[in-house]
C-alpha positions as CSV (number, residue, x, y, z in Angstrom):
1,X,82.1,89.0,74.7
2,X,84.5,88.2,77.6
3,X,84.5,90.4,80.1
4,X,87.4,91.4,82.4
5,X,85.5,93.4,84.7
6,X,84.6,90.4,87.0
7,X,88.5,89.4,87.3
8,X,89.3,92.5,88.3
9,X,86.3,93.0,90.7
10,X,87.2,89.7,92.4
11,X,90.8,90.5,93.2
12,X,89.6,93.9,94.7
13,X,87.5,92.2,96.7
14,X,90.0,89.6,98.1
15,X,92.4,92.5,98.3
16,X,89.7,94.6,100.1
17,X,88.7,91.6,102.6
18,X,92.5,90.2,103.3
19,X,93.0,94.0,104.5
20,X,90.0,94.6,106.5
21,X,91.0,91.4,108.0
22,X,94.9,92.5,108.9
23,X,93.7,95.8,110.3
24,X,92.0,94.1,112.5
25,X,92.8,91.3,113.6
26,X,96.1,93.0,114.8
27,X,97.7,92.8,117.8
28,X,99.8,95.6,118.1
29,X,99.6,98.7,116.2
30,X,101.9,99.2,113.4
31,X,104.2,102.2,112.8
32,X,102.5,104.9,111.3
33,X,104.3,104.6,107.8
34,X,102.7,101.1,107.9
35,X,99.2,102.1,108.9
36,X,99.3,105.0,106.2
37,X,100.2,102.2,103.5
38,X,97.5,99.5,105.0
39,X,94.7,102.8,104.3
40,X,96.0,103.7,101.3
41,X,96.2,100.4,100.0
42,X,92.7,99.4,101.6
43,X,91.0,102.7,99.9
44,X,92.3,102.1,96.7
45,X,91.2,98.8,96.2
46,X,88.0,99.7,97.8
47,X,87.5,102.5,94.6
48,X,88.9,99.9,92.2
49,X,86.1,97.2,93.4
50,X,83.5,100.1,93.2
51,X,84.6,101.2,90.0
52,X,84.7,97.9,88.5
53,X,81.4,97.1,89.5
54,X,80.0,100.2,87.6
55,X,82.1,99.6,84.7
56,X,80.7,96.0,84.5
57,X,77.0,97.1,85.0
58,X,76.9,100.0,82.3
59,X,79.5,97.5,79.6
60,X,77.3,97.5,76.6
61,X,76.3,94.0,76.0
């Protein structure tokens, strides 16, 4: 069986790590529409790659 879980738990994590990586390496701060996206966006993929990782540990093999 093909999984898709690990797919969707890379790009989380490249999502996750390319966004820790613009907060803060910044070198001025951003508007604060922009900073509420950047967290949002951050968060989310931070529960997707945490969700992924539990649906890919309890898939039924």
């Amino acid at each position: 069986m093909n999984s898709k879980w690990p797919k969707v738990m890379l790009i989380s994590a490249i999502t996750s790590l390319w966004l820790l990586y613009d907060i803060s390496t910044a070198v001025e701060a951003p508007g604060p529409a922009l900073a509420i996206l950047q967290y949002a966006l951050l968060a989310c993929s931070l529960v997707a790659l945490i969700g992924t990782a539990v649906m890919y540990a309890t898939e039924k093999r």
